[in-house]
Backbone bond lengths (Angstrom), bond angles and torsions (degrees), N, CA, C in turn:
res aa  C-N    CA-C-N  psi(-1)  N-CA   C-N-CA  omega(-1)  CA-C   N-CA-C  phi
1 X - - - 1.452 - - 1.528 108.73 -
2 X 1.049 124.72 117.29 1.603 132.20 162.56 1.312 102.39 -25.11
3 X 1.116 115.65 159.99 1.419 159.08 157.12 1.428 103.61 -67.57
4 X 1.290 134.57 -77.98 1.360 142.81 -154.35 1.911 107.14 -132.09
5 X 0.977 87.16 110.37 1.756 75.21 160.37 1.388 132.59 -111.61
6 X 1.137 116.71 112.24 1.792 108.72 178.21 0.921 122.18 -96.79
7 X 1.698 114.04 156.37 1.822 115.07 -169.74 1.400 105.45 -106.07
8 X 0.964 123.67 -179.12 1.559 131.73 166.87 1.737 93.44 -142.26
9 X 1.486 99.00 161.59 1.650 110.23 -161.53 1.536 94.61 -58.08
10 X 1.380 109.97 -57.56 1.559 108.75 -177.32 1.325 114.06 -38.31
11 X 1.305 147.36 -32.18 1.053 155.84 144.23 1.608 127.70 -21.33
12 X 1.346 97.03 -62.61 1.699 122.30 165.87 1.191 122.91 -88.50
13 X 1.561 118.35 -3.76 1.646 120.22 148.56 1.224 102.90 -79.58
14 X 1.080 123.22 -70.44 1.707 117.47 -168.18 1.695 106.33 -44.15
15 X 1.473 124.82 -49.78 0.988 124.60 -164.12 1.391 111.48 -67.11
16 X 1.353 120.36 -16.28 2.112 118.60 -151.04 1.873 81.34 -118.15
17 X 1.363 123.68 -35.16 1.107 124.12 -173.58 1.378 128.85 -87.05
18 X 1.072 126.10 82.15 1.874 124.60 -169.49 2.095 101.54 -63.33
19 X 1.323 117.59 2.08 1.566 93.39 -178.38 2.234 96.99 -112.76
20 X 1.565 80.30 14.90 1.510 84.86 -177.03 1.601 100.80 -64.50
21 X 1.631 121.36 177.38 1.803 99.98 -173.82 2.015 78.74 -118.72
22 X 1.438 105.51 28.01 2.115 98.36 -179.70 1.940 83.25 -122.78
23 X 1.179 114.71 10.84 1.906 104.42 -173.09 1.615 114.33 -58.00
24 X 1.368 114.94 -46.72 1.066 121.10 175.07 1.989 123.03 -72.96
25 X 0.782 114.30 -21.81 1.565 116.10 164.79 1.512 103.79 -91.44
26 X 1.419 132.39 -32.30 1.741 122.96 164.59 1.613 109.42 -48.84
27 X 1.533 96.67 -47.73 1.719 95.42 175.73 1.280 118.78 -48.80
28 X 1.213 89.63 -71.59 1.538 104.95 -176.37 1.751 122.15 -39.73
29 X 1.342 101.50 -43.11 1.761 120.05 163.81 1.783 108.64 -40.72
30 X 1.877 105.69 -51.68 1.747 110.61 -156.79 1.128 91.86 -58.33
31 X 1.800 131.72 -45.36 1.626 134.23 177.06 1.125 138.13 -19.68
32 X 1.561 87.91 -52.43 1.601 116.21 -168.13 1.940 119.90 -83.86
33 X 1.678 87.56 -39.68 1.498 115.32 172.32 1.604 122.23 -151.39
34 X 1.659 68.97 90.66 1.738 88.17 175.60 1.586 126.44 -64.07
35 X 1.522 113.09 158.44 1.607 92.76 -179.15 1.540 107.47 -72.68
36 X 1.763 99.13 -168.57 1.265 123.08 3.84 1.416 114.65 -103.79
37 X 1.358 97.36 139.90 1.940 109.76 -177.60 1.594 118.24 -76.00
38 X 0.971 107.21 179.67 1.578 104.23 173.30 1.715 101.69 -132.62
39 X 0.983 95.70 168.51 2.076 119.79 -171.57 1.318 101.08 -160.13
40 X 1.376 92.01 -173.48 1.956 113.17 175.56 1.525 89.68 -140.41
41 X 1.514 110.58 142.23 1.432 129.22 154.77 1.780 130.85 -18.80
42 X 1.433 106.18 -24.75 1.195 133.15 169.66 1.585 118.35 -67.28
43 X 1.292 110.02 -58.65 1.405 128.91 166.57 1.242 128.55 -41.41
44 X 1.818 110.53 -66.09 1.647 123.92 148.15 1.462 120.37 -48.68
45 X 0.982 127.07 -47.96 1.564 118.44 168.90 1.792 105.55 -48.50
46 X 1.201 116.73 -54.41 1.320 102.69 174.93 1.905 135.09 -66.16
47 X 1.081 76.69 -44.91 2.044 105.45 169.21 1.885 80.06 -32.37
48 X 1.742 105.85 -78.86 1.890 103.96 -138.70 1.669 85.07 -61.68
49 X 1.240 119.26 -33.22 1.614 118.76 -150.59 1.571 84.68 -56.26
50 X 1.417 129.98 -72.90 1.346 142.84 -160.51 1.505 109.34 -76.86
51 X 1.318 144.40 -8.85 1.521 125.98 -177.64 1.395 109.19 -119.68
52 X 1.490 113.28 34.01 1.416 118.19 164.93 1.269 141.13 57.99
53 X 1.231 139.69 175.49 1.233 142.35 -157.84 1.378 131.73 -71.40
54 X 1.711 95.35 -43.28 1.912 110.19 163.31 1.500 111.94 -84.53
55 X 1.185 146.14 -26.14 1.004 169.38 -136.45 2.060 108.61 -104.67
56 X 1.400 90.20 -42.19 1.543 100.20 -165.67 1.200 97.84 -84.63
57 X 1.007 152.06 35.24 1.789 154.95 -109.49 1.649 84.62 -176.64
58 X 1.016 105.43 -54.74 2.183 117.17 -165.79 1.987 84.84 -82.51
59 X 0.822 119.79 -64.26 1.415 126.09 -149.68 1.494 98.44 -71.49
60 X 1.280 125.73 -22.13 1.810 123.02 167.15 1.354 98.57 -82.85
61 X 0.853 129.05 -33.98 1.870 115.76 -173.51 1.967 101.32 -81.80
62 X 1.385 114.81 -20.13 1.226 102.57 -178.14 1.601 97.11 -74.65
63 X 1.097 109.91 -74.74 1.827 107.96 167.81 1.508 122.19 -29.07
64 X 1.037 117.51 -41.62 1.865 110.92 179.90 1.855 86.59 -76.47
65 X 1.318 132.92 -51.88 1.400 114.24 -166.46 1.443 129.25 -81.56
66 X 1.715 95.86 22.65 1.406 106.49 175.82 1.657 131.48 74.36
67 X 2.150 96.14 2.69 1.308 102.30 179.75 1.559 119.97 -75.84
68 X 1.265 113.31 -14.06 1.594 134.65 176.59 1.271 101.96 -110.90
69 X 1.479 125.76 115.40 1.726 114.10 175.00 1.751 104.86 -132.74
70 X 1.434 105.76 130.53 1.671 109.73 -157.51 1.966 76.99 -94.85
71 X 1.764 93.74 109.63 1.883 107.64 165.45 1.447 101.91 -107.12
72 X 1.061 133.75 56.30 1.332 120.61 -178.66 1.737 101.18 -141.71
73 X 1.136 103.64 155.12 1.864 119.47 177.95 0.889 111.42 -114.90
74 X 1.236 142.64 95.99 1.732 121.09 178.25 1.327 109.42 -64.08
75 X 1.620 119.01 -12.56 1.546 96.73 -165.14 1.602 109.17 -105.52
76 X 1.305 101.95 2.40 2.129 111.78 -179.23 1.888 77.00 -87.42
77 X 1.184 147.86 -27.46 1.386 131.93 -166.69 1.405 106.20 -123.37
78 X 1.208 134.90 38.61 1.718 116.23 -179.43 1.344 100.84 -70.33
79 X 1.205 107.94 -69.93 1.684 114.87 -157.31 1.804 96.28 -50.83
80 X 1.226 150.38 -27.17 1.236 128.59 157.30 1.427 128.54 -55.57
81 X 1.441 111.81 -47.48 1.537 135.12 -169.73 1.697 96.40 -76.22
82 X 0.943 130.14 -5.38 1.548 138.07 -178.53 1.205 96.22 -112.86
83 X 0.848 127.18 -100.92 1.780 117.45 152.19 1.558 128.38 50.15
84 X 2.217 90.45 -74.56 0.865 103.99 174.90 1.313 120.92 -86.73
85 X 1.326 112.65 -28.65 1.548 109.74 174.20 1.365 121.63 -56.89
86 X 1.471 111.57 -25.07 1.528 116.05 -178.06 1.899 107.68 -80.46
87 X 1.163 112.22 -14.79 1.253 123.29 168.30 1.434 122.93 -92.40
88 X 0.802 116.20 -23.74 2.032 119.77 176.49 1.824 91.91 -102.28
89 X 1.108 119.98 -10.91 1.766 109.47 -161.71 1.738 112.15 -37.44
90 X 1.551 112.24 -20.26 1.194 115.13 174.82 1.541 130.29 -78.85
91 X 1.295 116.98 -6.87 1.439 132.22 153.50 0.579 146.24 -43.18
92 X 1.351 135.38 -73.80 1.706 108.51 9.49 2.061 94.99 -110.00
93 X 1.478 92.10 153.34 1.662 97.12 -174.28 1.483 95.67 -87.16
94 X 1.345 108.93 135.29 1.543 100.57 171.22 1.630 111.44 -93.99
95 X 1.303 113.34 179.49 1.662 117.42 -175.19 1.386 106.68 -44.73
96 X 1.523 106.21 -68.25 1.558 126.49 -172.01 2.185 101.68 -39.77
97 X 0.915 81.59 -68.17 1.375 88.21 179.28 1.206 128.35 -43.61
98 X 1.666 108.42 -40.35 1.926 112.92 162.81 1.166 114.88 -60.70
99 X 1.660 106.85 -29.32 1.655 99.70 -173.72 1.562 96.31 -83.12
100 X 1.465 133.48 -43.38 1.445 114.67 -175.09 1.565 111.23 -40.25
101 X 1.574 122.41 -55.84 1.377 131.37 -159.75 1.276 100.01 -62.29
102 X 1.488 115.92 -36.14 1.452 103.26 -173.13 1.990 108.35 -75.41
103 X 1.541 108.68 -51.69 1.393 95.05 160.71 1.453 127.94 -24.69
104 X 1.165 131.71 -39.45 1.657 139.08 -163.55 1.474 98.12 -80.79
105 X 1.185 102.33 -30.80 1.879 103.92 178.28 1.388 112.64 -68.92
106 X 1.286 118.08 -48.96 1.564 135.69 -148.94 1.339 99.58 -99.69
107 X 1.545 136.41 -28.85 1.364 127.37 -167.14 1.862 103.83 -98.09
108 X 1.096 117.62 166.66 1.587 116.56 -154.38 2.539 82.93 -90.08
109 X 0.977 95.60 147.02 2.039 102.37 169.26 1.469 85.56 16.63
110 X 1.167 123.43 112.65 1.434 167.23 126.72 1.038 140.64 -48.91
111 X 1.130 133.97 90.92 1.971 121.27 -177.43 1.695 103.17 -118.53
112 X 1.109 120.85 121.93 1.709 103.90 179.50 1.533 89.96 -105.87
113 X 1.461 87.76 149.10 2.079 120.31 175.93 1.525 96.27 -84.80
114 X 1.099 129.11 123.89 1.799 124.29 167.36 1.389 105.46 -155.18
115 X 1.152 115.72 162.08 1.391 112.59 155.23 1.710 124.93 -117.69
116 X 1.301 92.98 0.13 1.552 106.44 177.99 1.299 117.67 -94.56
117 X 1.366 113.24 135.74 1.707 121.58 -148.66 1.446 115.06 -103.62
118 X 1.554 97.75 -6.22 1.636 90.32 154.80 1.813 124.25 -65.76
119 X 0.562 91.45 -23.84 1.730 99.35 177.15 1.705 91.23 -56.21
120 X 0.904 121.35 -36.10 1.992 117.48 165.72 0.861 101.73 -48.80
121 X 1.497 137.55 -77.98 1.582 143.03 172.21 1.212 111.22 -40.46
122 X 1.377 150.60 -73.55 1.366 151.71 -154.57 1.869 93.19 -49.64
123 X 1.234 106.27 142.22 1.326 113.81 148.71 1.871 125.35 -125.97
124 X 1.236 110.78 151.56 1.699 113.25 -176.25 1.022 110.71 -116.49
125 X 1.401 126.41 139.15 1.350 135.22 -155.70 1.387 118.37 58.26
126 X 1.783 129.14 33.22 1.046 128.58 -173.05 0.848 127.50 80.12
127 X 1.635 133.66 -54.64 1.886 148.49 163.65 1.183 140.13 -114.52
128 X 1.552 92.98 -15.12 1.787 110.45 175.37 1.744 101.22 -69.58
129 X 1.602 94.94 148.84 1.936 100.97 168.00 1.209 110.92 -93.76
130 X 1.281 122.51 144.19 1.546 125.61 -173.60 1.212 108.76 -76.98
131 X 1.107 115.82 117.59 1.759 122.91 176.68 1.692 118.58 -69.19
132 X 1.402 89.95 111.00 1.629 95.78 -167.16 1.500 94.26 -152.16
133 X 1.240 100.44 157.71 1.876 129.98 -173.10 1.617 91.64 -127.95
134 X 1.699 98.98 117.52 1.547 109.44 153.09 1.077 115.64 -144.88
135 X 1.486 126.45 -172.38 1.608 131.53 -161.75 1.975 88.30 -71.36
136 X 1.402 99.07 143.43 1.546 113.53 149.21 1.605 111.83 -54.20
């Protein structure tokens, strides 16, 4: 079992959203790795933006009950998390996403929840693959 698990929004859409078409493998994920997870502020801004109106109802009580907990600084890590954006820019890596990769560096055994498959492409620490579980 990991050490740390981090989410990415896709993660917490599929998971808060049952008409998502990833709901049933998010479930199946909470089973396996229960909270509480970690993120960056970046992530949740996207999560409420994208998992809607009934939905954002589940995803504030996971955050007030400490099952989502934002451990990240953007400002103890810019010049990495910039870094990386200047290195994926052809992807293109978005913010959230520099800060996930950089999380995977900084937090102790790592597994990130995503469903987005650039995280295949991204690498941490320069050559390492980011250790992450998503839908087949």
């Amino acid at each position: 079992m990991p050490a740390s698990v981090v989410v990415d929004a896709s993660f917490l859409v599929a998971l808060f959203s049952d008409k998502d078409v990833n709901h049933g493998w998010a479930a199946s994920e909470l089973k396996r790795f229960p909270p509480p997870w970690k993120t960056c502020e970046a992530v949740l801004c996207e999560a409420f933006h994208l998992v809607g109106a009934h939905p954002t109802r589940a995803l504030i009580t996971a955050v007030r009950r400490s099952a989502v907990i934002c451990g990240f600084q953007f400002g103890e890590h810019a010049a990495e998390v910039l870094r990386l954006m200047e290195k994926y820019h052809d992807v293109p890596m978005s913010f959230a996403d520099a800060c996930l990769v950089r999380m995977t560096e900084i937090v102790p055994d790592p597994i990130l929840l995503t469903t987005d498959t650039d995280f295949r492409i991204y690498r941490r620490h320069g050559r390492q693959v980011v250790p992450c579980i998503m839908p087949r």
